[in-house]
N, CA, C and O atoms as CSV, one atom per row, in Angstrom:
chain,resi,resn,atom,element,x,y,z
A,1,UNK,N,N,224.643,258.424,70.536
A,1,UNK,CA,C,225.966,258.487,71.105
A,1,UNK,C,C,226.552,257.068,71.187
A,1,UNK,O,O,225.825,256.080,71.295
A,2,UNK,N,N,227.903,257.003,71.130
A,2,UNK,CA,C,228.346,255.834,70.274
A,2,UNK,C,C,229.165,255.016,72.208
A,2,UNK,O,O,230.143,255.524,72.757
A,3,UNK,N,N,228.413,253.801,72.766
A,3,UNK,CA,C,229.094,253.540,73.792
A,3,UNK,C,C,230.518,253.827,74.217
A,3,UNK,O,O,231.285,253.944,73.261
A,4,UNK,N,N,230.889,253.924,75.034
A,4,UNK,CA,C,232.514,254.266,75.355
A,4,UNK,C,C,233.062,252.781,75.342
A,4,UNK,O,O,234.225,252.682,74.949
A,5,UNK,N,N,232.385,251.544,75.726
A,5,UNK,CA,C,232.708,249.892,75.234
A,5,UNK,C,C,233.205,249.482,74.259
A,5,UNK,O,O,234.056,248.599,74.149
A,6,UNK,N,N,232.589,250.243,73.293
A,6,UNK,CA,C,232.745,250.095,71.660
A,6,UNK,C,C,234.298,250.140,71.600
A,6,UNK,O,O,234.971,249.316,70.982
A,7,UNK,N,N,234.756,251.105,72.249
A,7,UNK,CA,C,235.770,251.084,71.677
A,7,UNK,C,C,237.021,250.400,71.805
A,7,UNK,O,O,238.044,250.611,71.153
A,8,UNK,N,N,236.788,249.335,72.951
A,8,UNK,CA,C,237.775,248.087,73.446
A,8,UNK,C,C,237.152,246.886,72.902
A,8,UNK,O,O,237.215,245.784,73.446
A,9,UNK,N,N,236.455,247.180,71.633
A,9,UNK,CA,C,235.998,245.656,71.298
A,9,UNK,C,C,237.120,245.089,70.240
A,9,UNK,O,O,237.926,245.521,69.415
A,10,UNK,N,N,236.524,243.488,70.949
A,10,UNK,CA,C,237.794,243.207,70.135
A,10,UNK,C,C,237.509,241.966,69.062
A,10,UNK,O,O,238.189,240.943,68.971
A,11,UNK,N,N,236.506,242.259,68.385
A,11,UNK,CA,C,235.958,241.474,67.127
A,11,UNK,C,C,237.134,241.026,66.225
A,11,UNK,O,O,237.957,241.809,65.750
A,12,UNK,N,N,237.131,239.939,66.075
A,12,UNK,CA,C,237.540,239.152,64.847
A,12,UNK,C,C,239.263,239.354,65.192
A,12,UNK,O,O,240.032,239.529,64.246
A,13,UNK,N,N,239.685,239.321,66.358
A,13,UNK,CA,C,240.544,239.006,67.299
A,13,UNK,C,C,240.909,237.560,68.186
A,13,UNK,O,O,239.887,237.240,68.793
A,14,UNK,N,N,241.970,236.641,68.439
A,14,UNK,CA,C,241.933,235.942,69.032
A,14,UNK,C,C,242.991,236.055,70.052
A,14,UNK,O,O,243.906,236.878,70.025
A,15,UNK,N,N,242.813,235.257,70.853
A,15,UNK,CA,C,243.350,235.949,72.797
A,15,UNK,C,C,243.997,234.187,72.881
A,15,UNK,O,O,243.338,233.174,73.115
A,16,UNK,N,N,245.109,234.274,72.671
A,16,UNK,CA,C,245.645,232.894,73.239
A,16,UNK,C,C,245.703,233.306,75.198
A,16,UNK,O,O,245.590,234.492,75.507
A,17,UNK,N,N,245.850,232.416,76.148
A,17,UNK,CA,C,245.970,232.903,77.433
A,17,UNK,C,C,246.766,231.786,77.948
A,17,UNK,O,O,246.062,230.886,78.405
A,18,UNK,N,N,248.218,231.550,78.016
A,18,UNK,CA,C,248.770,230.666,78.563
A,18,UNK,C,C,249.156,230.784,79.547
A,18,UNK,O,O,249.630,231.863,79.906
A,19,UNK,N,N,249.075,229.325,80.643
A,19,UNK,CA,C,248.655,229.491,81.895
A,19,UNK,C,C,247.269,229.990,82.366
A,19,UNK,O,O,246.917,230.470,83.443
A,20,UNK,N,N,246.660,229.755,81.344
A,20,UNK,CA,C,245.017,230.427,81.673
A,20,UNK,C,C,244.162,229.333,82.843
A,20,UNK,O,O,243.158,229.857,83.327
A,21,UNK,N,N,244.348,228.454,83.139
A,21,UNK,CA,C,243.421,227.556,83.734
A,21,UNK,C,C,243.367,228.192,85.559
A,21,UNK,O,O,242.536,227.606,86.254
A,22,UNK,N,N,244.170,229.274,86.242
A,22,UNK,CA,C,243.664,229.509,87.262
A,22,UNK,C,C,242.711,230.866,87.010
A,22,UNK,O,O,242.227,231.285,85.959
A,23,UNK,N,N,242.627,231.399,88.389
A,23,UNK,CA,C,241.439,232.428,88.818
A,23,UNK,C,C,242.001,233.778,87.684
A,23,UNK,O,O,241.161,234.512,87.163
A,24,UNK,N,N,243.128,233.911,87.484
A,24,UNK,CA,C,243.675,235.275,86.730
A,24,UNK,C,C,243.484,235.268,85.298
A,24,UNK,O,O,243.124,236.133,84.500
A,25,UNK,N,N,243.904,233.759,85.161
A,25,UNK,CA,C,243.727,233.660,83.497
A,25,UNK,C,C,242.259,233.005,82.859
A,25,UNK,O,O,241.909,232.859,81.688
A,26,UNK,N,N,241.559,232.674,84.156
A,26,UNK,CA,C,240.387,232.648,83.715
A,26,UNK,C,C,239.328,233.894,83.829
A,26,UNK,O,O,238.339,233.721,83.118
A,27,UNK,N,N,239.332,234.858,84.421
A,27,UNK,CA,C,239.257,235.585,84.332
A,27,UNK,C,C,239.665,236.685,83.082
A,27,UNK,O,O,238.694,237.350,82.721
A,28,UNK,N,N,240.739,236.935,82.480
A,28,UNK,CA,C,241.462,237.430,81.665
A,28,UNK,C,C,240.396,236.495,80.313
A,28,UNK,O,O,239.906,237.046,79.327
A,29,UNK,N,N,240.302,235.366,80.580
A,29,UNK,CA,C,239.610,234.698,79.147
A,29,UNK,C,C,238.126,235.112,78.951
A,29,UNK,O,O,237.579,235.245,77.856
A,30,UNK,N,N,237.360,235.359,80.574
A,30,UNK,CA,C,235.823,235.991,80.462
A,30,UNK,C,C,235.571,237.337,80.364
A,30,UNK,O,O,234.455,237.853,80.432
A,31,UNK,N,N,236.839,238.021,80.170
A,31,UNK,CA,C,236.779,239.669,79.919
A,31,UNK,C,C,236.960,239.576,78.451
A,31,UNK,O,O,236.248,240.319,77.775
A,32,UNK,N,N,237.707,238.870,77.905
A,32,UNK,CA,C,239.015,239.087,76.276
A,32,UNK,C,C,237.099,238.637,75.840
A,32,UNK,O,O,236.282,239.524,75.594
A,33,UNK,N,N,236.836,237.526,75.839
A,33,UNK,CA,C,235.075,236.600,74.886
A,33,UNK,C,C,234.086,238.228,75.695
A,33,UNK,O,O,233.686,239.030,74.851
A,34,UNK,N,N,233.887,238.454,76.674
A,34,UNK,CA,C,232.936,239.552,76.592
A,34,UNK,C,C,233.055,240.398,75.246
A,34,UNK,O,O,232.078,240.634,74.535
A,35,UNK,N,N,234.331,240.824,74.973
A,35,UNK,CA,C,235.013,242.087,74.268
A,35,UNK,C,C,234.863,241.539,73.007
A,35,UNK,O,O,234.963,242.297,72.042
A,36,UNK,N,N,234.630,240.306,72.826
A,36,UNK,CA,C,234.052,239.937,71.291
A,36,UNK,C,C,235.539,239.008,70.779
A,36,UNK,O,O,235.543,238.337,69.747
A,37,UNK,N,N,236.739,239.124,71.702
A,37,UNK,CA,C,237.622,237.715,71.141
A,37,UNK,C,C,237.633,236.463,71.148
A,37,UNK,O,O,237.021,235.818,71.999
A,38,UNK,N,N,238.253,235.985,70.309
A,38,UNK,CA,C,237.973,234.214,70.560
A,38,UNK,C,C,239.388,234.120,71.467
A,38,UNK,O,O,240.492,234.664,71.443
A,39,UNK,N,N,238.778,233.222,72.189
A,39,UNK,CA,C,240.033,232.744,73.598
A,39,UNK,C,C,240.299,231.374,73.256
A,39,UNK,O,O,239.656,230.379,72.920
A,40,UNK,N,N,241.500,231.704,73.473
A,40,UNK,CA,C,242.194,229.870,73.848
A,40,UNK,C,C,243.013,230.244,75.308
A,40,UNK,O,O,243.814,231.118,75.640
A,41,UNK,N,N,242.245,228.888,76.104
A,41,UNK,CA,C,243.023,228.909,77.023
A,41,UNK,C,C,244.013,227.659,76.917
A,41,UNK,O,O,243.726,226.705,76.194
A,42,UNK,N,N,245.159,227.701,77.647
A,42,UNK,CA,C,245.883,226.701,77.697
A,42,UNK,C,C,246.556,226.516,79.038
A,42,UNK,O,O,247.216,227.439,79.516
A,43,UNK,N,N,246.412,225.329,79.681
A,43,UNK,CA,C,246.864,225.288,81.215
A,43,UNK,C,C,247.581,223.478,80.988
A,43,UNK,O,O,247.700,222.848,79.937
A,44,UNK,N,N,247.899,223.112,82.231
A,44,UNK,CA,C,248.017,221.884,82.603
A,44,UNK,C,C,247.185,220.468,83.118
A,44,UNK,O,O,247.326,219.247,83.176
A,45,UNK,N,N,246.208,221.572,83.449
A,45,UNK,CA,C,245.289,221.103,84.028
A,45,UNK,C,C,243.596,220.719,83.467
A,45,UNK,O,O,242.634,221.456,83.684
A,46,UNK,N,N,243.535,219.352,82.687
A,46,UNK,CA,C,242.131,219.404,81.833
A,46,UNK,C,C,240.966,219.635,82.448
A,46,UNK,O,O,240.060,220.087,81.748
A,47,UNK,N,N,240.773,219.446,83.529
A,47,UNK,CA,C,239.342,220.174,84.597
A,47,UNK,C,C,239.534,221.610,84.635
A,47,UNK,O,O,238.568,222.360,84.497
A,48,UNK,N,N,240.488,221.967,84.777
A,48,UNK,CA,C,240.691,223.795,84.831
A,48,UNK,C,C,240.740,224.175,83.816
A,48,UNK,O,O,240.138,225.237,83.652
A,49,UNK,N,N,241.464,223.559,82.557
A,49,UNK,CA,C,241.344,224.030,81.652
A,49,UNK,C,C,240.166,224.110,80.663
A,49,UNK,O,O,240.113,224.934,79.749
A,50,UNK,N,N,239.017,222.976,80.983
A,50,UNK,CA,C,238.378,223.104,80.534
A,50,UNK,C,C,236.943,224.045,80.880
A,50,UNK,O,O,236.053,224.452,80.134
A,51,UNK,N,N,237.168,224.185,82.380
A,51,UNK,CA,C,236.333,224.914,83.011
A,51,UNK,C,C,236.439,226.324,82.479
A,51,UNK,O,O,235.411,226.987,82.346
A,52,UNK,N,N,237.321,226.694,82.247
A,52,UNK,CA,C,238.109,228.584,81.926
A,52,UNK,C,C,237.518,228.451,80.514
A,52,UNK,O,O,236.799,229.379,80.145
A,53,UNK,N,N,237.716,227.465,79.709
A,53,UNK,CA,C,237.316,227.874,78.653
A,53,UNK,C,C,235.950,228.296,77.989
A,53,UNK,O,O,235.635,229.025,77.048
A,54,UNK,N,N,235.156,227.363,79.074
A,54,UNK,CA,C,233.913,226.649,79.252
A,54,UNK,C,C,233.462,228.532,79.782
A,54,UNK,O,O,232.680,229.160,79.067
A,55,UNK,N,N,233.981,229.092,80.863
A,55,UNK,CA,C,233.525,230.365,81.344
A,55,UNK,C,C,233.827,231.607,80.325
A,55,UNK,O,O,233.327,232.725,80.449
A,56,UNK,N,N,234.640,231.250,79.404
A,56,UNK,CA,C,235.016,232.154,78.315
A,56,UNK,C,C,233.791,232.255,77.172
A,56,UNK,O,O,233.347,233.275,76.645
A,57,UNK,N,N,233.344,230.686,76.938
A,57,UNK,CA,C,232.577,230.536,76.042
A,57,UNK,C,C,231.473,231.210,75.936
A,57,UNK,O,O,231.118,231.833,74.935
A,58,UNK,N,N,230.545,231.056,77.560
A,58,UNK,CA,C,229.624,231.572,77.990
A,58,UNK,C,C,229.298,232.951,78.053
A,58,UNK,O,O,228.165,233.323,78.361
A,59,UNK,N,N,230.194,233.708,77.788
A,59,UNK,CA,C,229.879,235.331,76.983
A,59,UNK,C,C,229.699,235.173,75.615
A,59,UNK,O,O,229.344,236.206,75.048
A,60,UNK,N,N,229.839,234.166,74.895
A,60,UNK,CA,C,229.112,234.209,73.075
A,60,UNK,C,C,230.284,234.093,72.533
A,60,UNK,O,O,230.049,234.200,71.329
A,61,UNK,N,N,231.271,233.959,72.651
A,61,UNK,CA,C,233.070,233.997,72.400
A,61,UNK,C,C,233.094,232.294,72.190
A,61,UNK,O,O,232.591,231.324,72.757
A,62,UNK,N,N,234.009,232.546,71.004
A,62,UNK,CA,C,234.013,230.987,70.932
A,62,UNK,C,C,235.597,230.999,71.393
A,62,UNK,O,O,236.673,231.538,71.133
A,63,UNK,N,N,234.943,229.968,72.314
A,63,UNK,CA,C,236.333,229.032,72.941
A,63,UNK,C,C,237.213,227.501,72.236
A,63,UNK,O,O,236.917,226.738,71.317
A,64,UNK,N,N,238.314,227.559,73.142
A,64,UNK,CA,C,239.489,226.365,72.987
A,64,UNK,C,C,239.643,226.390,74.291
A,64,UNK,O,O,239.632,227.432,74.947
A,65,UNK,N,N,239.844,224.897,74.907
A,65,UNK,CA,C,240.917,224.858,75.714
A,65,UNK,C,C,241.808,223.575,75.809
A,65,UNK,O,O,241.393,222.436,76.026
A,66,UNK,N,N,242.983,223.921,75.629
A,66,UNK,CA,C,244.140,223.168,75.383
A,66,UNK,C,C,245.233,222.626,76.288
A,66,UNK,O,O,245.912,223.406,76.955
A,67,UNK,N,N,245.397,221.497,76.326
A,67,UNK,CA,C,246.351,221.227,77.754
A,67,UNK,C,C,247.524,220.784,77.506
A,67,UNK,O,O,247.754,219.692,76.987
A,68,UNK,N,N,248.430,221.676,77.893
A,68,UNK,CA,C,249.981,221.989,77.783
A,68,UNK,C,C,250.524,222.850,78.908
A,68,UNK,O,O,250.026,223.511,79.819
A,69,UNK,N,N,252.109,222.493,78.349
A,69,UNK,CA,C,252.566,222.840,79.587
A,69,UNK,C,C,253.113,224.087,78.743
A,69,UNK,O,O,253.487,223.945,77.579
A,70,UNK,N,N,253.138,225.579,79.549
A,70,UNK,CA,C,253.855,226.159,78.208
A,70,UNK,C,C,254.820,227.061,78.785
A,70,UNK,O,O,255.016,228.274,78.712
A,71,UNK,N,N,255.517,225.817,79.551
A,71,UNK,CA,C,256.869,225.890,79.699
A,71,UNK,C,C,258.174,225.086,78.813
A,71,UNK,O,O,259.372,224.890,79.017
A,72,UNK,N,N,257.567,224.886,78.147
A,72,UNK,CA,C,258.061,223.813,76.811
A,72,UNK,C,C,257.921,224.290,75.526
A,72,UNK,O,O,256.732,224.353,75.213
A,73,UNK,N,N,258.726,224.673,74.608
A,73,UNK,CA,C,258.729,225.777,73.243
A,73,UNK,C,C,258.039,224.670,72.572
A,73,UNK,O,O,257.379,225.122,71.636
A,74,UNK,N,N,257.924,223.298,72.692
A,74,UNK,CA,C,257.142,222.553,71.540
A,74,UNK,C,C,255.716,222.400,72.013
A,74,UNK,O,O,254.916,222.155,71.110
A,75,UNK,N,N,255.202,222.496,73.295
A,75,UNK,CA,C,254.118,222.970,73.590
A,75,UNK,C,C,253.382,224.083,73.399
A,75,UNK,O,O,252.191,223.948,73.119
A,76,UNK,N,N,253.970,225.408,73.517
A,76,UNK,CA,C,253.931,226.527,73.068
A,76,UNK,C,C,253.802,226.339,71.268
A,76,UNK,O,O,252.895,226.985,70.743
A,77,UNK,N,N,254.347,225.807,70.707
A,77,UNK,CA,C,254.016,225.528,69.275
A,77,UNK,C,C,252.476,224.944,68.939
A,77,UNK,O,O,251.783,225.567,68.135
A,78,UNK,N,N,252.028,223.877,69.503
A,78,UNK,CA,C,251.017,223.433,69.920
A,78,UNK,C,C,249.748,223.760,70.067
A,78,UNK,O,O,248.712,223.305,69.583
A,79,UNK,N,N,250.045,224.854,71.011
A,79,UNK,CA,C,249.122,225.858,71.073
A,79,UNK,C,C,248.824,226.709,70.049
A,79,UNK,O,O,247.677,226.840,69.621
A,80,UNK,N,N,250.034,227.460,69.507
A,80,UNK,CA,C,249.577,228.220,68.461
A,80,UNK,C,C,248.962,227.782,67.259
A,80,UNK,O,O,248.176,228.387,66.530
A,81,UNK,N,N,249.677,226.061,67.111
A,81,UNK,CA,C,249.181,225.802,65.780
A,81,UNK,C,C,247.565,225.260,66.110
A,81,UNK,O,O,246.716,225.400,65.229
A,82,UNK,N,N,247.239,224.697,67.301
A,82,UNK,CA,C,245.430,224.652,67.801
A,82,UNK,C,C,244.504,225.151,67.470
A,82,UNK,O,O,243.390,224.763,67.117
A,83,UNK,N,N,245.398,226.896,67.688
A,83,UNK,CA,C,244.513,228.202,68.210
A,83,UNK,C,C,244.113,228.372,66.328
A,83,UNK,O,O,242.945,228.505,65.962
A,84,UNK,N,N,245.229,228.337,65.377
A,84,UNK,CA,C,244.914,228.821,64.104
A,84,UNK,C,C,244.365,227.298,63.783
A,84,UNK,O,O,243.176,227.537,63.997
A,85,UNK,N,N,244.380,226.294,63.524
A,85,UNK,CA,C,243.477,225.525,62.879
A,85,UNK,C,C,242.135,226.030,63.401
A,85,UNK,O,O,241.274,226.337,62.577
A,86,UNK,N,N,241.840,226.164,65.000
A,86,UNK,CA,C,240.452,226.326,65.405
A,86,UNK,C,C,239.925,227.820,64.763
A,86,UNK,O,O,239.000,227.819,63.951
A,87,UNK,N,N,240.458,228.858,65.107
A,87,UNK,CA,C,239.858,230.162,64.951
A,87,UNK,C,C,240.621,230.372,63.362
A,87,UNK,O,O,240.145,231.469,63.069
A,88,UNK,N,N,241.355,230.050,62.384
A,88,UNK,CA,C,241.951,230.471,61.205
A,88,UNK,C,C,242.788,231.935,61.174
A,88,UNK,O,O,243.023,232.750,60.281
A,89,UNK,N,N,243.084,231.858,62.466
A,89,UNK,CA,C,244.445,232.821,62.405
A,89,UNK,C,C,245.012,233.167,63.340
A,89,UNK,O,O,244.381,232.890,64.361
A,90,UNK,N,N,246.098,233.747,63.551
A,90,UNK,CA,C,247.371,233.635,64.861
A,90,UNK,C,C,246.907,234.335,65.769
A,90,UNK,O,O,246.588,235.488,65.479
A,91,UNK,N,N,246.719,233.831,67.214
A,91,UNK,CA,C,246.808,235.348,67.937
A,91,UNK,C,C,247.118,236.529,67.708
A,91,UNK,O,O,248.132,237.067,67.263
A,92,UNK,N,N,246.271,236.837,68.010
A,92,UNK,CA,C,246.968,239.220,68.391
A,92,UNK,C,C,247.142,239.152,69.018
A,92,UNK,O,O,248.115,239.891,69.160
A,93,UNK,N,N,246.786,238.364,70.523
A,93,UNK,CA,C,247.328,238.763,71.882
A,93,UNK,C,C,247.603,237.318,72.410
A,93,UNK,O,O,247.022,236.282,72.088
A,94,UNK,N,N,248.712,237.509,73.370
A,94,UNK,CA,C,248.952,236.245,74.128
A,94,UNK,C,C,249.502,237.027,75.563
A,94,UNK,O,O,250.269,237.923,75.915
A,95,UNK,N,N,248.592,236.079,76.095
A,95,UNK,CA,C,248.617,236.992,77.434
A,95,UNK,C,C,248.918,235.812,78.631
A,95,UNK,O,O,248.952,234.705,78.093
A,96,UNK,N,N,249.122,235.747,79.945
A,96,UNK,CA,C,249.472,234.736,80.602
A,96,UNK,C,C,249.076,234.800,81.581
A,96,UNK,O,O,249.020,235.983,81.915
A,97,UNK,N,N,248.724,234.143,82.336
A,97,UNK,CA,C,247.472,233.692,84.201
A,97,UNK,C,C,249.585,233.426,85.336
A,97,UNK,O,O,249.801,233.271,86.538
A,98,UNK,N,N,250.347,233.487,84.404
A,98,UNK,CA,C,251.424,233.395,85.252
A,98,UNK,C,C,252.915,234.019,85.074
A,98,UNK,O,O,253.757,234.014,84.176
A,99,UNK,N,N,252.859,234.326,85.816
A,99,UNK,CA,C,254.148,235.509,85.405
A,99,UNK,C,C,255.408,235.010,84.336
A,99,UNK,O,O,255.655,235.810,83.434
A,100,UNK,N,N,255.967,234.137,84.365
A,100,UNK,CA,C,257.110,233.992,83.383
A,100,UNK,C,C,256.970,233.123,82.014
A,100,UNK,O,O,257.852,232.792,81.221
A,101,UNK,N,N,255.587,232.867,81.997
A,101,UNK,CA,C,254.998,231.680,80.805
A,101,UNK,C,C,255.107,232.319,79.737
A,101,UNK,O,O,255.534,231.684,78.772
A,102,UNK,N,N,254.718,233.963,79.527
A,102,UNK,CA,C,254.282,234.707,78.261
A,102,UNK,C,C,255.678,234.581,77.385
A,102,UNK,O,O,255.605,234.334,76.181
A,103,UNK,N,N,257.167,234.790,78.151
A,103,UNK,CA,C,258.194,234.875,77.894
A,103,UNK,C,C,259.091,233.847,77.004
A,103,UNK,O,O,260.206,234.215,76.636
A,104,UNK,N,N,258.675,232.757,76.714
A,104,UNK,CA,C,258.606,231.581,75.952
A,104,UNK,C,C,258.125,231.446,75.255
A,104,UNK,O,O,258.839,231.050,74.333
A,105,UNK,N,N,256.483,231.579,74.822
A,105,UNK,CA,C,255.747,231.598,74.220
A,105,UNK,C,C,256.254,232.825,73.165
A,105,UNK,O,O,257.050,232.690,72.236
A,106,UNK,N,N,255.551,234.072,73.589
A,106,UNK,CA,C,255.866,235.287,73.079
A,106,UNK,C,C,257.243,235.466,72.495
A,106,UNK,O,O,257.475,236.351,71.672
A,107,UNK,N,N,258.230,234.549,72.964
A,107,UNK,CA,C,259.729,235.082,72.170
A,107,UNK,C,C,259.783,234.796,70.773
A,107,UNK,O,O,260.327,235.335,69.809
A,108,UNK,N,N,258.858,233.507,70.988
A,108,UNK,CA,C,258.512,232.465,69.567
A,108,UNK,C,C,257.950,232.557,68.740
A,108,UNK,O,O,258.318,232.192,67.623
A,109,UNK,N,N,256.630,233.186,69.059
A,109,UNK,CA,C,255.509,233.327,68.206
A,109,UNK,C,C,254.794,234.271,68.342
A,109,UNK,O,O,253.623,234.142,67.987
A,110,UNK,N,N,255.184,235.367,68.823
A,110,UNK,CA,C,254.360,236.350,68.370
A,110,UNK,C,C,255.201,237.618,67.772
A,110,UNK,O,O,256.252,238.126,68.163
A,111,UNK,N,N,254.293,237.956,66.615
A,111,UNK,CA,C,254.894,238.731,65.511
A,111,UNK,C,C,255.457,240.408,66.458
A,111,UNK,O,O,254.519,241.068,66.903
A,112,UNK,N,N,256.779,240.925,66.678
A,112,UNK,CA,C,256.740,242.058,67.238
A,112,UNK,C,C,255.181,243.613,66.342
A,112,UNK,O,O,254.509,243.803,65.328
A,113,UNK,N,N,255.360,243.978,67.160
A,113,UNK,CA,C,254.459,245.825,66.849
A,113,UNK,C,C,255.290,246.642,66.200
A,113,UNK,O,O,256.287,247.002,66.825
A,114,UNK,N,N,255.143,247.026,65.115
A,114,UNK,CA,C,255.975,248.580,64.488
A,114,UNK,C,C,255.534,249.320,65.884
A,114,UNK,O,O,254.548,249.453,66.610
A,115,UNK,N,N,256.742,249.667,65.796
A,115,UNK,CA,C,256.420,251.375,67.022
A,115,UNK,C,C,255.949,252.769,66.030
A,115,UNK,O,O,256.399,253.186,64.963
A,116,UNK,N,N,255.204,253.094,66.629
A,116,UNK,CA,C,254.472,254.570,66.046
A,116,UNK,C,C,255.444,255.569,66.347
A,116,UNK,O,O,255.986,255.499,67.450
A,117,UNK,N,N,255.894,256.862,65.243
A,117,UNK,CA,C,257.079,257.819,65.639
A,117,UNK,C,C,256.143,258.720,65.609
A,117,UNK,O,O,255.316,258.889,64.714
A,118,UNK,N,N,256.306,259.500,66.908
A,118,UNK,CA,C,255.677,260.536,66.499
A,118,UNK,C,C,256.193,261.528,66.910
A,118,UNK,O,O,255.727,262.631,66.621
């Protein structure tokens, strides 16, 4: 019988997390590396940021962590272009440790979803 885990894995996936360096987005980075993604965190803060990444790593997930502000669209660039030199390809997910960060980031660089008709 095939785990019910299996099926939120997220192999050969990468998890940008901006604003990742507190308790939410570090967190969010040691769930995404359990699930088999590579995380980049990105915060302001190089002790936090490096710590989150450092806790991401430690599930077998290879980590980044990057220090920016990504309240700034050329920071937010930054990041993305980090995340693909390090892991060799764009986020699938960009997710955020703070409520209005994703909104900048995400307007910019991340590719929209076809919607499914059904």
């Amino acid at each position: 019988m095939t785990d019910p885990a299996d099926t939120f894995r997220l192999d050969h996936r990468v998890a940008l997390i901006a604003g990742g360096s507190g308790a939410i987005g570090s967190a969010m980075g040691e769930a995404l590396g359990a699930a088999g993604a590579a995380v980049t965190i990105a915060g302001r803060s190089a002790d936090r940021v490096q710590a989150a990444a450092a806790r991401a790593g430690a599930t077998g997930a290879p980590s980044l962590g990057i220090i920016a502000d990504v309240y700034k669209v050329e920071e937010c660039e930054r990041m993305v272009a980090e995340t693909v030199d390090r892991f060799g390809r764009r986020p699938t997910r960009l997710l955020s440790g703070i409520a209005s960060s994703t909104s900048t980031c995400a307007a910019r660089f991340m590719r929209p979803r076809p919607r499914s008709r059904r």
